[in-house]
NUTORTI-801692 format. One record per residue (C-alpha): x, y, z; residue in one letter. Coordinates in steps of 0.2 Angstrom, whole numbers. Layout:
<atoms>
<atom east="X" north="Y" up="Z" resn="a"/>
...
</atoms>
This chain:
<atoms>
<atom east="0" north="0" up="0" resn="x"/>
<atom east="15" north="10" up="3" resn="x"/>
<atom east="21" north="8" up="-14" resn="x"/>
<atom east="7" north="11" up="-20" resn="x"/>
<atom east="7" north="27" up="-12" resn="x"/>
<atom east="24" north="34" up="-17" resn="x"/>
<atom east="19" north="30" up="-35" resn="x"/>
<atom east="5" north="39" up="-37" resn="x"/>
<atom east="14" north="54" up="-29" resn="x"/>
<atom east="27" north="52" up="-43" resn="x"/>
<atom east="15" north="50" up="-57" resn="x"/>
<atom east="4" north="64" up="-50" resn="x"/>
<atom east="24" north="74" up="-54" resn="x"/>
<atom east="26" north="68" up="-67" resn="x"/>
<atom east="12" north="73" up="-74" resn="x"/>
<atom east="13" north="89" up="-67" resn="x"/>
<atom east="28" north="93" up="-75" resn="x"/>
<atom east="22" north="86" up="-90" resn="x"/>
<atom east="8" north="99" up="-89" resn="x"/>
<atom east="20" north="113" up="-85" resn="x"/>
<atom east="31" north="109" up="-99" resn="x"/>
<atom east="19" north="108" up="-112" resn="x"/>
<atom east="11" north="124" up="-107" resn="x"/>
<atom east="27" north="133" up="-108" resn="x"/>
<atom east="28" north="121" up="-125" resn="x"/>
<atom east="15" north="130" up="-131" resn="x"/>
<atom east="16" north="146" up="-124" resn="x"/>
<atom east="34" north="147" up="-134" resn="x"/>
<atom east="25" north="142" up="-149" resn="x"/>
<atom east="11" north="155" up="-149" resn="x"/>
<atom east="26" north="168" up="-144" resn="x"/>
<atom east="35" north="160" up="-159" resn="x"/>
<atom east="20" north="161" up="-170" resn="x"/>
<atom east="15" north="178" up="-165" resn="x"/>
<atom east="33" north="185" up="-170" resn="x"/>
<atom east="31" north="176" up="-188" resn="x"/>
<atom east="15" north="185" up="-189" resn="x"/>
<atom east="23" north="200" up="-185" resn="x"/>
<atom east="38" north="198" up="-195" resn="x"/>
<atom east="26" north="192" up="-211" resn="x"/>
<atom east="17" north="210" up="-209" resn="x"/>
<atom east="30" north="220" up="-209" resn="x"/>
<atom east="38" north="212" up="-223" resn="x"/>
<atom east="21" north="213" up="-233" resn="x"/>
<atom east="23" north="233" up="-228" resn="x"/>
<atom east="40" north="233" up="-234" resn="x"/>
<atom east="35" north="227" up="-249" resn="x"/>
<atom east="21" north="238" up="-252" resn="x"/>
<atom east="32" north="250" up="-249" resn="x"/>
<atom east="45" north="246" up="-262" resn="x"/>
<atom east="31" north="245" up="-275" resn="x"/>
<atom east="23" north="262" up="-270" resn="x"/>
<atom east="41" north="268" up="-270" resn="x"/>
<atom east="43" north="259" up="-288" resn="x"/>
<atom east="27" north="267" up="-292" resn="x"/>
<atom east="33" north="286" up="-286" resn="x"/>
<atom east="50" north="284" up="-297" resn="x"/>
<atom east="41" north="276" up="-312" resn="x"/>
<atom east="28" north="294" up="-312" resn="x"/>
<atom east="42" north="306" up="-309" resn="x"/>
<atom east="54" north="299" up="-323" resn="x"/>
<atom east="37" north="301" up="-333" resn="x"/>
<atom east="35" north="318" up="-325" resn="x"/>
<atom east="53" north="322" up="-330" resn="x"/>
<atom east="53" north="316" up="-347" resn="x"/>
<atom east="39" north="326" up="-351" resn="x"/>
<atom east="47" north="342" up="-343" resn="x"/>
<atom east="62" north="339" up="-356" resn="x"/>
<atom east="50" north="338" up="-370" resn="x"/>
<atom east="43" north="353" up="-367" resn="x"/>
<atom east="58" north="361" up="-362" resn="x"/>
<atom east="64" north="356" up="-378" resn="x"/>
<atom east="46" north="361" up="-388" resn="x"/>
<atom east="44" north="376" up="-379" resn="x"/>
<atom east="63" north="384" up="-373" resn="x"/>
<atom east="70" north="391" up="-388" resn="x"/>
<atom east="89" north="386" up="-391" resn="x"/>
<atom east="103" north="390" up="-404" resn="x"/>
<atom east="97" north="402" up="-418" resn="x"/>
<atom east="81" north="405" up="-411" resn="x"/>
<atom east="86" north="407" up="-392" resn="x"/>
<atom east="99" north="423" up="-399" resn="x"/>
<atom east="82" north="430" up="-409" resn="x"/>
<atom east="72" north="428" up="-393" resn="x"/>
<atom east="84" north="436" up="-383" resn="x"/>
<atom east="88" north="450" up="-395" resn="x"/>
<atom east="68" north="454" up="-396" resn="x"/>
<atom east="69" north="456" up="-378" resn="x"/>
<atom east="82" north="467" up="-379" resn="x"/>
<atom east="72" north="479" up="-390" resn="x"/>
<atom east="57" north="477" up="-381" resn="x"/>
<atom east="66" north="484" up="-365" resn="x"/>
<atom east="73" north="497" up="-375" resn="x"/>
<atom east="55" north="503" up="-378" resn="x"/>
<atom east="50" north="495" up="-393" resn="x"/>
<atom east="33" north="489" up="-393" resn="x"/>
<atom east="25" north="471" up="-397" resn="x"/>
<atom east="16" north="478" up="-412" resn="x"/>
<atom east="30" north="487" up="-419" resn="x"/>
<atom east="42" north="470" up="-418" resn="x"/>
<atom east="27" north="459" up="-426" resn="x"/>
<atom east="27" north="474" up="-438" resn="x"/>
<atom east="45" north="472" up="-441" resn="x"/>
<atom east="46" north="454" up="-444" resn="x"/>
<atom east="31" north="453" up="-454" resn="x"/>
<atom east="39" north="464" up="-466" resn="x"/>
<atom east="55" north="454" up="-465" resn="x"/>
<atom east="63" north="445" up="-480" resn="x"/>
<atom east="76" north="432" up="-487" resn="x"/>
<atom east="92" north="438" up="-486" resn="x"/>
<atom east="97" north="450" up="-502" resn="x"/>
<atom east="109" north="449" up="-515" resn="x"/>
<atom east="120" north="467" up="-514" resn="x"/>
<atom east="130" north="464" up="-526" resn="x"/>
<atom east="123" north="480" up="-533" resn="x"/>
<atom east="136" north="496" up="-535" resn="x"/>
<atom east="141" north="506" up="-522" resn="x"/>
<atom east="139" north="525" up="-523" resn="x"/>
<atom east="149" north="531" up="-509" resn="x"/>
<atom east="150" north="553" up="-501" resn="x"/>
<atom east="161" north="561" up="-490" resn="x"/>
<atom east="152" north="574" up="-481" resn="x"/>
<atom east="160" north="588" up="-464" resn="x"/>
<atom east="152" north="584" up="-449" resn="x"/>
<atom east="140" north="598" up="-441" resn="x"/>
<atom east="145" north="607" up="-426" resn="x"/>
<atom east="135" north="614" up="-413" resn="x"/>
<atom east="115" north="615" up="-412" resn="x"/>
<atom east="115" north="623" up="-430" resn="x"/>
<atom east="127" north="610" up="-440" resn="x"/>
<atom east="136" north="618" up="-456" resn="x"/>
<atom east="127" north="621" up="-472" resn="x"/>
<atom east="139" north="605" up="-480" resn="x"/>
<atom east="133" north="594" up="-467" resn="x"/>
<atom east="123" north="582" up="-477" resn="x"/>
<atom east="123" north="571" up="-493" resn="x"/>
<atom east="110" north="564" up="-504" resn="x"/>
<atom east="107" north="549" up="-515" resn="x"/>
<atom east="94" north="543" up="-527" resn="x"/>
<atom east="93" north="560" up="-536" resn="x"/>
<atom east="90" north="569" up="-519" resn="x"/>
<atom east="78" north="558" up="-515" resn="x"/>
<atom east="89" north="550" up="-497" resn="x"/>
<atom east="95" north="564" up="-486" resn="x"/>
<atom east="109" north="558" up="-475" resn="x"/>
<atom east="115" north="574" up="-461" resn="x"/>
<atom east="127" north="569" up="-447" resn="x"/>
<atom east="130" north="584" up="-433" resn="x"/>
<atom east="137" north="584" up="-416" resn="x"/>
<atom east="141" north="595" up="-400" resn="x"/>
<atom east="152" north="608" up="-399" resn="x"/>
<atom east="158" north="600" up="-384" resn="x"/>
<atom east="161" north="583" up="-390" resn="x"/>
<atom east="177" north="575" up="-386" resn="x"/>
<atom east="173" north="560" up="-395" resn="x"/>
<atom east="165" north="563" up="-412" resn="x"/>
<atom east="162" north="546" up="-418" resn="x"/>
<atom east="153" north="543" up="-402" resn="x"/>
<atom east="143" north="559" up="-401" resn="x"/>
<atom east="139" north="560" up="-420" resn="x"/>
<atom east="120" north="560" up="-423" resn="x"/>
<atom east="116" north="552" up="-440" resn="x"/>
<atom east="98" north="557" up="-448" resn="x"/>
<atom east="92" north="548" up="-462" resn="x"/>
<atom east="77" north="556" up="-470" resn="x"/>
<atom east="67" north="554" up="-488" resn="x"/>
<atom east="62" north="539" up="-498" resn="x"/>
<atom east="60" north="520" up="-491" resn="x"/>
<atom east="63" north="530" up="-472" resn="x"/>
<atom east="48" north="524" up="-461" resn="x"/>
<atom east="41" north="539" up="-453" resn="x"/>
<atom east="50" north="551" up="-464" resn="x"/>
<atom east="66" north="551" up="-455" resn="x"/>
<atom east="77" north="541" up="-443" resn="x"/>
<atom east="91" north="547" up="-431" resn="x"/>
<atom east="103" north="538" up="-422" resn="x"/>
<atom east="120" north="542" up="-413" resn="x"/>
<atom east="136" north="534" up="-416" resn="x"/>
<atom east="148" north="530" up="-431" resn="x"/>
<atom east="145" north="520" up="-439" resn="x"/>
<atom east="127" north="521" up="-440" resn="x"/>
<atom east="115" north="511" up="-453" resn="x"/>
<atom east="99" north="511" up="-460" resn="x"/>
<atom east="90" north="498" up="-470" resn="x"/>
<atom east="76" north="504" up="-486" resn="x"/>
<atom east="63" north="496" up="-493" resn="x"/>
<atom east="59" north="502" up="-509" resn="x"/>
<atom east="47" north="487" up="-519" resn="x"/>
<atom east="57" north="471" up="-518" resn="x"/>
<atom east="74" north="482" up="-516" resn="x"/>
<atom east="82" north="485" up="-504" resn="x"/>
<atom east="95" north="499" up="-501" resn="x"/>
<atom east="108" north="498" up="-486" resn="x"/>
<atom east="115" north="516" up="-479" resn="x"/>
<atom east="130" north="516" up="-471" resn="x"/>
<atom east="139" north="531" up="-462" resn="x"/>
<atom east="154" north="531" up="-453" resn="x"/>
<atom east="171" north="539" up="-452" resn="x"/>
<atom east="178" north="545" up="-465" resn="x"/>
<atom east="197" north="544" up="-460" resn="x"/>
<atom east="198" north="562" up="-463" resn="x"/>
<atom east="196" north="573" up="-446" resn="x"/>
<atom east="177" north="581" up="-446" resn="x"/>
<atom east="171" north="571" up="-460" resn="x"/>
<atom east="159" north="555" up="-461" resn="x"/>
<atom east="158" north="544" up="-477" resn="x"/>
<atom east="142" north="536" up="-481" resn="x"/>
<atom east="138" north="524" up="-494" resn="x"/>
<atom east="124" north="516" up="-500" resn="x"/>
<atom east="125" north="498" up="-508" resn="x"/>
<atom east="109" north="492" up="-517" resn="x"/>
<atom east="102" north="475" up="-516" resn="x"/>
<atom east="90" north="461" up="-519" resn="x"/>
<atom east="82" north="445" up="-514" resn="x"/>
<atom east="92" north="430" up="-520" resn="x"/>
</atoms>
């Protein structure tokens, strides 16, 4: 009976530790599972995040390459970016949109001056008044050309002031300052080129005027 006894308290251990181990058996397994769990979700959110990422870089390459395209339709470059920039130029210098439209509307193909040149040497005026031989003609008297600068010039071919006045001037006349100064008229499909600049001989201007035509 006493064996009996001490065996059943041994069993009744042993089965107590048989409990205990599985539990924490199991117990390690659920924490096991739970960690895979864990570590399956954030791998899933990784990888959604790669393929949003994918996503993000596949739209902004096809942002960027439509950027480019447009840069390139729409950004003027070699020729054309150095005629946009020198339109600029005279519209900050006061010319207006119409008046350029104007301009290059009335543009043409580059002439053919191979036309003769009829050349003038003419004293520059000084003072508000000029002198009475400070201008030339051409075309008959048709093209005036006058060049006249102040009495207190130090540099004449600086301060010269050029007017070009007659036939083919738009407006009748056109005055600039400087030698050399030119002028382009428009006479029909000719086109007449005025040149003035200095002459080589102190107080005198040379102008000339080269006739030409489209190619």
């Amino acid at each position: 009976m006493k064996w009996l006894t001490v065996a059943g308290i041994f069993v009744a251990i042993g089965y107590a530790a048989h409990q205990a181990g599985s539990q924490l058996a199991r117990l390690e397994v659920e924490r096991l599972e739970a960690n895979l769990q864990r570590s399956l979700a954030t791998q899933r959110d990784l990888e959604q995040r790669n393929r949003d990422l994918q996503a993000e870089r596949d739209t902004a390459r096809t942002a960027l390459a439509a950027l480019r395209q447009r840069y390139d339709r729409e950004v003027p470059q070699g020729d054309m970016a150095q005629l946009v920039a020198r339109l600029r130029e005279r519209l900050d210098a006061g010319l207006t949109p119409a008046r350029m439209s104007d301009v290059i509307a009335r543009a043409e193909p580059a002439s053919r001056c191979d036309g003769p040149v009829v050349s003038r040497r003419f004293r520059i005026g000084i003072g508000p008044r000029g002198a009475e031989d400070d201008s030339t003609s051409f075309a008959e008297g048709m093209i005036t050309v006058r060049a006249v600068a102040p009495a207190t010039a130090t540099d004449l071919n600086a301060a010269t002031t050029v007017t070009f006045a007659g036939l083919g001037v738009e407006g009748g006349s056109a005055t600039m300052t400087g030698l050399p100064a030119e002028a382009s008229l428009m006479l029909g499909n000719t086109e007449l080129r005025l040149v003035v600049g200095p002459s080589g001989v102190p107080g005198f201007a040379a102008a000339s005027l080269t006739t030409c035509r489209p190619r």
